[in-house]
Backbone as a chain_set.jsonl record, in Angstrom:
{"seq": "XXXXXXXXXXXXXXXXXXXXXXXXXXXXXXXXXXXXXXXXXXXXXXXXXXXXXXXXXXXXXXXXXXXXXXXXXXXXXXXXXXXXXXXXXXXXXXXXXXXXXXXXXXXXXXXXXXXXXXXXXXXXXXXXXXXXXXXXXXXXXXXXXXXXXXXXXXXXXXXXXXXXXXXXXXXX", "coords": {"N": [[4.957, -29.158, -24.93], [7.303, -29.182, -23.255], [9.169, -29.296, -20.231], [12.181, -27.805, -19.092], [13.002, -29.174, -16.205], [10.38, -30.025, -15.229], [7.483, -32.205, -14.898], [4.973, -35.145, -15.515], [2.683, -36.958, -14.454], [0.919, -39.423, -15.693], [-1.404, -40.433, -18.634], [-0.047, -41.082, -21.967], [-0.061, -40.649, -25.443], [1.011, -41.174, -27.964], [3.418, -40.147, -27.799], [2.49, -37.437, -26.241], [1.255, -35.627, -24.105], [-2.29, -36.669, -22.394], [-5.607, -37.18, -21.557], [-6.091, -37.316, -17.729], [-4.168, -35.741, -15.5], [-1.219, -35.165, -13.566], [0.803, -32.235, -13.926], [3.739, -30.945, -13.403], [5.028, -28.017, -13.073], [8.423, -26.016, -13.449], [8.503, -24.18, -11.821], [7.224, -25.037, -9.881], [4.772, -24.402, -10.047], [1.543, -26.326, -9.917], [-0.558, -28.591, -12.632], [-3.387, -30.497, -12.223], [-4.929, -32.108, -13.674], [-7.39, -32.568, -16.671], [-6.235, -32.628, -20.154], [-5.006, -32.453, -23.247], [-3.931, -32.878, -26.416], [-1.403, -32.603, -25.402], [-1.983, -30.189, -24.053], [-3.644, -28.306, -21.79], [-6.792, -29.038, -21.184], [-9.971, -28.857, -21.02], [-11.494, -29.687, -17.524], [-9.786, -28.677, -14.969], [-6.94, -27.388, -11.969], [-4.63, -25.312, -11.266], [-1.883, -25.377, -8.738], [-0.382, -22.932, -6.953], [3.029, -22.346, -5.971], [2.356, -20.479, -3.505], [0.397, -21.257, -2.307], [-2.044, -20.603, -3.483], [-4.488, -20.988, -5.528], [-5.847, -21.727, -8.985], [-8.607, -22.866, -10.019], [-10.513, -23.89, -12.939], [-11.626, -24.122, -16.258], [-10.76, -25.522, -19.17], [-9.383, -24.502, -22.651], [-8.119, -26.133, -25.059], [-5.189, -25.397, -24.125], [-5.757, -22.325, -22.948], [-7.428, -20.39, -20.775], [-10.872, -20.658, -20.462], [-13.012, -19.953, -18.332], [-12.52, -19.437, -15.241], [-12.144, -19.515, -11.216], [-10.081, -17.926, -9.115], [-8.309, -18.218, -5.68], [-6.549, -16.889, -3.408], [-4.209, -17.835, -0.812], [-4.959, -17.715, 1.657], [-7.508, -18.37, 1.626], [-9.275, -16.411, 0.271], [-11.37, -15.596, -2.181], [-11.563, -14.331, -5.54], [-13.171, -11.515, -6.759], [-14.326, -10.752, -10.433], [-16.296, -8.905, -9.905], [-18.561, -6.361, -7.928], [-15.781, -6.434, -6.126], [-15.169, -5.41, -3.107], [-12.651, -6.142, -1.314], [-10.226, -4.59, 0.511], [-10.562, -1.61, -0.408], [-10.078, 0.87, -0.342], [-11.641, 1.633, 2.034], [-12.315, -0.105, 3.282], [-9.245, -1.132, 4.954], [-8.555, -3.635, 5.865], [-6.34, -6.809, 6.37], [-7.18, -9.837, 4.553], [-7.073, -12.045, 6.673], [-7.197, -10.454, 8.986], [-9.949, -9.73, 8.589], [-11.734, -11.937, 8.562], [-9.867, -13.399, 11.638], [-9.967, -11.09, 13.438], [-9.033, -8.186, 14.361], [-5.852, -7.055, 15.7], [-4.482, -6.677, 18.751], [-4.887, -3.02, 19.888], [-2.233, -1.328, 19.434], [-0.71, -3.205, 18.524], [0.428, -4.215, 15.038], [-0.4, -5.63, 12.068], [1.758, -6.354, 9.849], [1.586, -7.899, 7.305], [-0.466, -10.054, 5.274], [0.17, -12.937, 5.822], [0.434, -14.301, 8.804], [2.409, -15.083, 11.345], [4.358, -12.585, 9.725], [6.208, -13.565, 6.887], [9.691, -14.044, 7.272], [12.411, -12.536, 6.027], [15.079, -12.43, 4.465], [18.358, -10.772, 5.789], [19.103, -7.646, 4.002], [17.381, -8.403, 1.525], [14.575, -8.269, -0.136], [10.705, -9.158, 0.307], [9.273, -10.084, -2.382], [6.644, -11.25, -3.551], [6.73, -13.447, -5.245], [8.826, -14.351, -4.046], [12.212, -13.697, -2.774], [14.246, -11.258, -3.116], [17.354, -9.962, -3.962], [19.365, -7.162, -3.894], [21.337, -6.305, -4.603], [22.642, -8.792, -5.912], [20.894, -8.868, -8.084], [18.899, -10.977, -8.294], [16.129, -12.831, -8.392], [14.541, -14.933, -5.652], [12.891, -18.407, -5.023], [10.679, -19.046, -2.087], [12.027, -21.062, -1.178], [14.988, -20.115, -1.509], [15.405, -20.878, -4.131], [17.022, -20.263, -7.395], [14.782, -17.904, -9.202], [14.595, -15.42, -11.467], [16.517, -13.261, -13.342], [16.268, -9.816, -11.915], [15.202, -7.11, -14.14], [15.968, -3.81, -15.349], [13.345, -2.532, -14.714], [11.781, -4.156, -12.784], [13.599, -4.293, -10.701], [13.427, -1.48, -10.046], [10.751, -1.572, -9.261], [10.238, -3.279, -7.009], [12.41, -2.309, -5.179], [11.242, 0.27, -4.46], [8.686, -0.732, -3.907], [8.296, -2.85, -2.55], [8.212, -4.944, 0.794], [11.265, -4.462, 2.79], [14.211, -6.612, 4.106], [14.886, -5.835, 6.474], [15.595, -2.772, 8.923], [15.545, 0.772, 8.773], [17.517, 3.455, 9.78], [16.151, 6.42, 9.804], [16.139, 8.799, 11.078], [16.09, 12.782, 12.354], [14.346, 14.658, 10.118], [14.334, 17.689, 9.387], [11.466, 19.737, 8.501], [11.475, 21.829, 5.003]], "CA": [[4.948, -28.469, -23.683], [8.292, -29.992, -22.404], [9.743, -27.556, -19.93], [13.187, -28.115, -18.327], [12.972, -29.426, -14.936], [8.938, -29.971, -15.653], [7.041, -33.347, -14.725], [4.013, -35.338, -16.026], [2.252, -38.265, -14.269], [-0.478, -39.3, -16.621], [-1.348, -40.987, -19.727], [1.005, -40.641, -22.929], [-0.889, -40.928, -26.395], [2.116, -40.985, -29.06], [4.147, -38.995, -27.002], [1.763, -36.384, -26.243], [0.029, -35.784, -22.761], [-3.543, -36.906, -22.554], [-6.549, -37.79, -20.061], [-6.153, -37.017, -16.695], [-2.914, -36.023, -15.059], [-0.737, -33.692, -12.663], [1.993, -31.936, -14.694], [4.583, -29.922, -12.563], [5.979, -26.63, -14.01], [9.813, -25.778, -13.302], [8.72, -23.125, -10.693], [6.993, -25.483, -8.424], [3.286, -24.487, -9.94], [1.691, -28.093, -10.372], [-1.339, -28.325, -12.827], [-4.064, -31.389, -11.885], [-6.692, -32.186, -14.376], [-7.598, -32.489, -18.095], [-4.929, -32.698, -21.009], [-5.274, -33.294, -24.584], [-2.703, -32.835, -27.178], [-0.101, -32.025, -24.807], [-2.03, -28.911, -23.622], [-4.3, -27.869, -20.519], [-7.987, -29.34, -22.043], [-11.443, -29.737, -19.917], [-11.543, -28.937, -16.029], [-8.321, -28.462, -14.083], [-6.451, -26.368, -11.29], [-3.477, -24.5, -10.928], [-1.846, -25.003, -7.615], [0.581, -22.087, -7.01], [3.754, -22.759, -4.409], [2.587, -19.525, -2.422], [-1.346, -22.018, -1.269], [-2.678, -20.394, -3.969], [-4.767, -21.718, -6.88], [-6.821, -21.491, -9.926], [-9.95, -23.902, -10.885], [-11.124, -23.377, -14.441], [-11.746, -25.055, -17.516], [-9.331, -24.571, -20.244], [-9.876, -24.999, -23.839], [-6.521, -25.82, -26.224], [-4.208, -24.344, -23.271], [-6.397, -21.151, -22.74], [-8.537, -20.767, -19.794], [-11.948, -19.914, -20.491], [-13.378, -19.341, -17.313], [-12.223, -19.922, -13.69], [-11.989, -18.748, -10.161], [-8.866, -17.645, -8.124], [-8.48, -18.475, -4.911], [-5.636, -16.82, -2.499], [-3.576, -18.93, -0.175], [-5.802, -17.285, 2.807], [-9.221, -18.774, 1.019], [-10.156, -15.172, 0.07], [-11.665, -16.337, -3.509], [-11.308, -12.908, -6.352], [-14.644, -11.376, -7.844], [-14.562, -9.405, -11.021], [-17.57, -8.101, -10.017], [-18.612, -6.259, -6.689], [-14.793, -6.696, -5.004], [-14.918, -5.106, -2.1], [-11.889, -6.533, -0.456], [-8.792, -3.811, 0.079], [-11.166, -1.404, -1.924], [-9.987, 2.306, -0.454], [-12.992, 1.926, 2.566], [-11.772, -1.186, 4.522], [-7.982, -1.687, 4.577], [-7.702, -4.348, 6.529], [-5.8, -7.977, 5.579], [-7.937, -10.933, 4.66], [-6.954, -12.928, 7.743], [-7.587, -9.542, 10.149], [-11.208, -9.922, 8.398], [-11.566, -13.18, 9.519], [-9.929, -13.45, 12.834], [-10.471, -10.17, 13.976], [-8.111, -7.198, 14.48], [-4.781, -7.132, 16.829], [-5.217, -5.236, 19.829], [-4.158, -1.536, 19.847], [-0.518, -1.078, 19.752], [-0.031, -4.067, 17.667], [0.078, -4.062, 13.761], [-0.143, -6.669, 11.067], [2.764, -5.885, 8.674], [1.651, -8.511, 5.836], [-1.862, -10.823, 4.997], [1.055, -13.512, 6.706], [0.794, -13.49, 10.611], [3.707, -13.947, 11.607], [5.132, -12.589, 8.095], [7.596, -14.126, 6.592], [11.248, -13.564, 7.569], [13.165, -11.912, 4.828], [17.12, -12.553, 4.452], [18.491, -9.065, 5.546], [19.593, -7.1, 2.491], [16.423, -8.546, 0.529], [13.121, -7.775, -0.273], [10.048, -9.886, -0.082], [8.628, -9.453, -4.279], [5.307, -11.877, -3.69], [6.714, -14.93, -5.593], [10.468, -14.727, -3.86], [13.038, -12.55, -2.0], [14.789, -10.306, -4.318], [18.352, -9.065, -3.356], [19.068, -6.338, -5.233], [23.353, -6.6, -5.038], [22.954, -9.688, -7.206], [19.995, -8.536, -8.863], [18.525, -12.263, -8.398], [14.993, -13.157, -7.658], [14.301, -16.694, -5.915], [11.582, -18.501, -4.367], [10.796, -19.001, -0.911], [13.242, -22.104, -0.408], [16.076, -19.842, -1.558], [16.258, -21.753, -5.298], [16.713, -19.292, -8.828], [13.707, -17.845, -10.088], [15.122, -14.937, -12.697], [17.387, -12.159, -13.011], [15.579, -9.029, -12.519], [15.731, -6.477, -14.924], [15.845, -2.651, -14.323], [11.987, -1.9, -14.29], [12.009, -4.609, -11.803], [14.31, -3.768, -9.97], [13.293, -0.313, -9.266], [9.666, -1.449, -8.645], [10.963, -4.307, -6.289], [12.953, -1.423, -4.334], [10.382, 1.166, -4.451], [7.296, -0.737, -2.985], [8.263, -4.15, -1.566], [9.142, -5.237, 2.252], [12.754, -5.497, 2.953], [14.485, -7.48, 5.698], [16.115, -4.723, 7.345], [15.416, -1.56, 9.243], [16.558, 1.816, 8.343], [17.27, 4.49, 10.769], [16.178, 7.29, 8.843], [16.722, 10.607, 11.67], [15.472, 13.325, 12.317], [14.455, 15.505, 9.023], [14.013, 19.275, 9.504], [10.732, 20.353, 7.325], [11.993, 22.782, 4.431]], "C": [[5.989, -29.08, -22.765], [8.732, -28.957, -21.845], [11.212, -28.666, -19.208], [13.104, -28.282, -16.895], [10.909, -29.898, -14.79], [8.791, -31.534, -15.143], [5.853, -33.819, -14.964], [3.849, -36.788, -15.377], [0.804, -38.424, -14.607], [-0.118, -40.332, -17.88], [-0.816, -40.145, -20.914], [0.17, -41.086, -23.707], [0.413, -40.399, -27.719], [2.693, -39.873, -29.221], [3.468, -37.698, -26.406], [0.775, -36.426, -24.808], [-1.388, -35.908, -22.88], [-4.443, -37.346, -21.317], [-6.014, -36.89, -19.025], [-4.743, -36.935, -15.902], [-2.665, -35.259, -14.113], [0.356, -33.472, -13.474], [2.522, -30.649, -13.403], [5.583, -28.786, -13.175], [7.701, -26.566, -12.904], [9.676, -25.02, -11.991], [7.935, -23.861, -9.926], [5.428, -25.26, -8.499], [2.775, -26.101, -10.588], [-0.185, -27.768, -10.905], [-2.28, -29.919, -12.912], [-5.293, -31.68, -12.35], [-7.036, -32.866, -15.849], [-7.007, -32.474, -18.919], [-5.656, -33.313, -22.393], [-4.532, -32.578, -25.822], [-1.404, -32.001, -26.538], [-0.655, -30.357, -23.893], [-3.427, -28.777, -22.648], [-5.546, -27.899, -21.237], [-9.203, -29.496, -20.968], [-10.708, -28.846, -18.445], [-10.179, -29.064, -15.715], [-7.507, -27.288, -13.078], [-5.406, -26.697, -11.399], [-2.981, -24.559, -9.409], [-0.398, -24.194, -7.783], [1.895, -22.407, -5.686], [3.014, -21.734, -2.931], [1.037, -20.284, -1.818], [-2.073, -21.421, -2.235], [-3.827, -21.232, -5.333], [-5.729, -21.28, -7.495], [-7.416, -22.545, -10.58], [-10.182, -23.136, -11.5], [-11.213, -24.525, -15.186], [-11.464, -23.866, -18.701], [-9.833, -24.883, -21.934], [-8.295, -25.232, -24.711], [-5.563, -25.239, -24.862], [-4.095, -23.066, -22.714], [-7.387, -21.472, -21.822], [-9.669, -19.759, -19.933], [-12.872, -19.503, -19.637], [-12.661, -20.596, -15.868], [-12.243, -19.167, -12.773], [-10.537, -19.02, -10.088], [-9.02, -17.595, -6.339], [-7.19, -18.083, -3.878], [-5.721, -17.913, -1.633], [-4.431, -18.53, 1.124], [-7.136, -17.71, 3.004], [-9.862, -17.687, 0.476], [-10.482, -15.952, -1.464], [-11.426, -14.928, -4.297], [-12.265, -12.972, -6.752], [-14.097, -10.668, -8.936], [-15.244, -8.705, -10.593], [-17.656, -7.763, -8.239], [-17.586, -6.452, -5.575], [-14.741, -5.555, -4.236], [-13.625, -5.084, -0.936], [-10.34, -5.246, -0.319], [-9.295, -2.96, -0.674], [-10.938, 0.403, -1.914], [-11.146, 2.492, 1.274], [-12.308, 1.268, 3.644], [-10.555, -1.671, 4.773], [-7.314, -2.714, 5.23], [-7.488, -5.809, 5.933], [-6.88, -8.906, 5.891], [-8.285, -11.616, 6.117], [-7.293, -11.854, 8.838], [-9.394, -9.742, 9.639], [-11.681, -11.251, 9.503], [-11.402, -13.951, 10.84], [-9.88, -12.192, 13.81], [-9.03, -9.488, 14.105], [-6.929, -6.969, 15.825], [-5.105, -6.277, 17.667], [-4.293, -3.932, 19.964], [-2.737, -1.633, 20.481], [0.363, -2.157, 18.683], [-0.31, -3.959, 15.718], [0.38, -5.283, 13.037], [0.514, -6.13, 9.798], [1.869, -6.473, 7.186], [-0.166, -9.15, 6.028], [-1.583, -12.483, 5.988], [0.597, -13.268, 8.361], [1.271, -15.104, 11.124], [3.805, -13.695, 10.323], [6.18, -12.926, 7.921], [9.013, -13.534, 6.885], [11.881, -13.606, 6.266], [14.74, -11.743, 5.437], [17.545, -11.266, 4.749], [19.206, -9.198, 4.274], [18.83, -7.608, 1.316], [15.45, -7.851, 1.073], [12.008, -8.773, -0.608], [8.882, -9.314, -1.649], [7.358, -10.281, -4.481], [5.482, -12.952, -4.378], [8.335, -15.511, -4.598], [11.108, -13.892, -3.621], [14.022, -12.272, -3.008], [16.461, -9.745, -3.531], [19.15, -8.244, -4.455], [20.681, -6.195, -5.386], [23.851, -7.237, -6.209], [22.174, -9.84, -8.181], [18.762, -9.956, -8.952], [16.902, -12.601, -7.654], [15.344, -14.992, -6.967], [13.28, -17.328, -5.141], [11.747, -18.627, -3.024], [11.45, -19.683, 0.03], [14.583, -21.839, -1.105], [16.696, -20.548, -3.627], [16.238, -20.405, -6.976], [15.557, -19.138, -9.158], [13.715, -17.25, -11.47], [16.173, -13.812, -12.084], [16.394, -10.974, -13.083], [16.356, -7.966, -13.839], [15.432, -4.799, -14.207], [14.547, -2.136, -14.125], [11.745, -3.05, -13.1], [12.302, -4.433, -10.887], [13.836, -2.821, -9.119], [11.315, -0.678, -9.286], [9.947, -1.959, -7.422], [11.341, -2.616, -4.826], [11.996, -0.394, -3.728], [8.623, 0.496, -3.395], [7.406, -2.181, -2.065], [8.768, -4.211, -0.294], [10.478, -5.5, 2.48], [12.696, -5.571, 4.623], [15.183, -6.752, 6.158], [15.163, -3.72, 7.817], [16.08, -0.398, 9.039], [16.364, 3.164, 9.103], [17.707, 5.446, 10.068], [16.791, 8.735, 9.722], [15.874, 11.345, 11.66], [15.447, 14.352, 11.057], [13.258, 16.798, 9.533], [12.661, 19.275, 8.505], [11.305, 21.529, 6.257], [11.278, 24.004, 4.301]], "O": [[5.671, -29.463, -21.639], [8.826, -27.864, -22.403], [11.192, -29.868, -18.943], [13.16, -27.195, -16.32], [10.582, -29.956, -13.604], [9.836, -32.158, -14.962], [5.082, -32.91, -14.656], [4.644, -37.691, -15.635], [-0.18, -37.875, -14.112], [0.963, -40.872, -18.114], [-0.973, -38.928, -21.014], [-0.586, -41.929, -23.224], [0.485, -39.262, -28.186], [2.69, -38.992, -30.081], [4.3, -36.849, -26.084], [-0.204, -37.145, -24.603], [-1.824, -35.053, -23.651], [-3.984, -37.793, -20.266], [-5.523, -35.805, -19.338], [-4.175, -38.0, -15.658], [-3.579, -34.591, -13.63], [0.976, -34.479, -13.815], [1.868, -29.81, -12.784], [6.721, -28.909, -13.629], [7.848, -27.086, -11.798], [10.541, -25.13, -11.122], [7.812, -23.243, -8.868], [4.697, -25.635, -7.582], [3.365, -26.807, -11.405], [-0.988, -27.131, -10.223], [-1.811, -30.642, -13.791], [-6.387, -31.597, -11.791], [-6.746, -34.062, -15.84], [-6.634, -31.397, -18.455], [-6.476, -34.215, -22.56], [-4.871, -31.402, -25.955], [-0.698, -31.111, -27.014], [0.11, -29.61, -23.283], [-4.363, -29.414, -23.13], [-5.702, -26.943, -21.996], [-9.154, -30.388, -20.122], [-9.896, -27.929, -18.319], [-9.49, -29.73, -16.487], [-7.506, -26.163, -13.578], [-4.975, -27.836, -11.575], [-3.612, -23.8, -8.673], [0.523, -24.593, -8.496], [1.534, -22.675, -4.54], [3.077, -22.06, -1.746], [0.578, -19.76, -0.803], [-3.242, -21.671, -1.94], [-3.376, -22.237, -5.882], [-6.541, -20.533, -6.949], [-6.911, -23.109, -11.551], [-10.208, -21.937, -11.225], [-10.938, -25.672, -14.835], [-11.627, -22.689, -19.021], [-10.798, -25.623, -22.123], [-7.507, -24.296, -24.843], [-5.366, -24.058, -25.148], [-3.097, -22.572, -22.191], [-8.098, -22.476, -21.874], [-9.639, -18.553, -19.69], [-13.657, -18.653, -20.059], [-12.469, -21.799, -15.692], [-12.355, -17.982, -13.086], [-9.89, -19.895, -10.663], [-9.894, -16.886, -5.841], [-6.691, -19.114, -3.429], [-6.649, -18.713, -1.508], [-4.52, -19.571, 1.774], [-7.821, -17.583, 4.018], [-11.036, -17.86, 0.15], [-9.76, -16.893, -1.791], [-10.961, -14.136, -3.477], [-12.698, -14.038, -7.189], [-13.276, -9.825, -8.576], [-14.946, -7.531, -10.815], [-17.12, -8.472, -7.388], [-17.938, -6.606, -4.405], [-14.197, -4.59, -4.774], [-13.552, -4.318, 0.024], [-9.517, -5.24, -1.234], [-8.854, -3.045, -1.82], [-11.302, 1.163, -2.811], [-11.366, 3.665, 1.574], [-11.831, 1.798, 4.647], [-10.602, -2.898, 4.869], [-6.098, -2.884, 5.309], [-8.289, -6.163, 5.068], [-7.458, -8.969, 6.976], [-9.41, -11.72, 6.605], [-7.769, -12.413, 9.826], [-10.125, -9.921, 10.613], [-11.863, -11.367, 10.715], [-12.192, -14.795, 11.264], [-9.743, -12.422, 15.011], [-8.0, -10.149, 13.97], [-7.392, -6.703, 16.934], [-5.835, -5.3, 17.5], [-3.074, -3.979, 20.131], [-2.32, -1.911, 21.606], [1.501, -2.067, 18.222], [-1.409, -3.571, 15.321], [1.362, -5.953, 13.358], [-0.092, -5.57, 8.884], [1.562, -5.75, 6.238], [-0.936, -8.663, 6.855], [-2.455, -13.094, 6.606], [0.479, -12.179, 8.922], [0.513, -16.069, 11.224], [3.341, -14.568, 9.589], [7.13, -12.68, 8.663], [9.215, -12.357, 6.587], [11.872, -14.591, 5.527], [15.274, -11.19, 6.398], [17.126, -10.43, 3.948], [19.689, -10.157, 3.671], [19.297, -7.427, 0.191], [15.314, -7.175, 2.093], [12.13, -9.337, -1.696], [8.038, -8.423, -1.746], [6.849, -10.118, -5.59], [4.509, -13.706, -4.347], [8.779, -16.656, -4.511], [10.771, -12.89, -4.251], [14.542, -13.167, -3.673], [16.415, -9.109, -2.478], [19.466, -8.615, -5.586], [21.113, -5.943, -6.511], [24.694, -6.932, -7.053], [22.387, -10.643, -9.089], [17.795, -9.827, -9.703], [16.716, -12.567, -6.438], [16.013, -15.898, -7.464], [12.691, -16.503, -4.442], [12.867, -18.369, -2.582], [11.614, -19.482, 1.233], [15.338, -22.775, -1.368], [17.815, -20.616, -4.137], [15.189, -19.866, -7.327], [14.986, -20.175, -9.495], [13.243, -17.817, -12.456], [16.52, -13.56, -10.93], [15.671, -10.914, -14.077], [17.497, -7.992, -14.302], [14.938, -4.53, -13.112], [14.494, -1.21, -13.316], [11.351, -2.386, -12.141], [11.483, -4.351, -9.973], [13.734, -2.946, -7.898], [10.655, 0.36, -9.338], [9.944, -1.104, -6.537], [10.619, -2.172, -3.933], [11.993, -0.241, -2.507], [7.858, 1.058, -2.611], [6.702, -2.464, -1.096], [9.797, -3.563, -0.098], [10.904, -6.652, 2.395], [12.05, -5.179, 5.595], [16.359, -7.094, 6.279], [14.041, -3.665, 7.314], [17.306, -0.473, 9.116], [15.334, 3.838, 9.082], [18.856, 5.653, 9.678], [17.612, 9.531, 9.267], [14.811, 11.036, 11.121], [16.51, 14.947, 10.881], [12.07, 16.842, 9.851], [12.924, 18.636, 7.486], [11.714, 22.446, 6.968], [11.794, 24.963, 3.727]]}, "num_chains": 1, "name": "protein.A"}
């Protein structure tokens, strides 16, 4: 499980990660727990760069049960989710601290929301600019190249950093 740019502070067992450690993935997710032949063993979380994370217990490098936990504290049910469900549409944190006062709107789950580079798009791991086709994370560093189903989801439903003065359109 060597990754390029990757990190492991923990016990080594003839070369092989073991016991109790934090291992740091390339993209900045850092995993804090359990290890045994080099692979994600016993209890351990997932912390994600965006505040997010996932407690579970893993078996061999497979996680056999855990929660999820957004960067907001909302936790995820399979069962009975309610949250965002078609009924109540409002963002975690408007749950929580209560709703802006008329006239004002909460763009994102964010308040303030993040500032997006003009000529990108915020894509939920990293601002996307679609010129150079380049995803990257939120401190600007490579994440991937998109590709074209990417792309045209990216374009199609994500926030960009710009405004676009659309006009007035006639009905046909």
């Amino acid at each position: 499980m060597h990754h390029t740019g990757s990190s492991y502070r923990g016990q080594r067992v003839n070369g092989r990660l073991e016991g109790t450690g934090t291992y740091t993935l390339p993209t900045e997710t850092k995993y804090v727990g359990e290890m045994k032949d080099g692979m994600f063993h016993g209890r351990g979380t997932l912390y994600f760069p965006s505040g997010s994370k996932y407690e579970g217990t893993w078996e061999n490098g497979i996680s056999i049960e855990g929660k999820y936990t957004f960067a907001d504290g909302l936790e995820y049910q399979d069962e009975r989710w309610h949250y965002c469900d078609g009924y109540d549409r409002r963002f975690y944190t408007e749950i929580c601290n209560g709703l802006k006062p008329a006239g004002k709107s909460q763009l994102t789950n964010l308040d303030p929301p993040r500032m997006i580079p003009p000529g990108c798009y915020d894509c939920g791991d990293g601002f996307y600019n679609p010129e150079t086709r380049v995803v990257t994370d939120y401190h600007h560093r490579f994440l991937r190249n998109a590709d074209d189903d990417e792309h045209d989801w990216i374009v199609r439903t994500c926030r960009k950093g710009w405004d676009e003065i659309i006009g007035f359109r006639p009905k046909k």
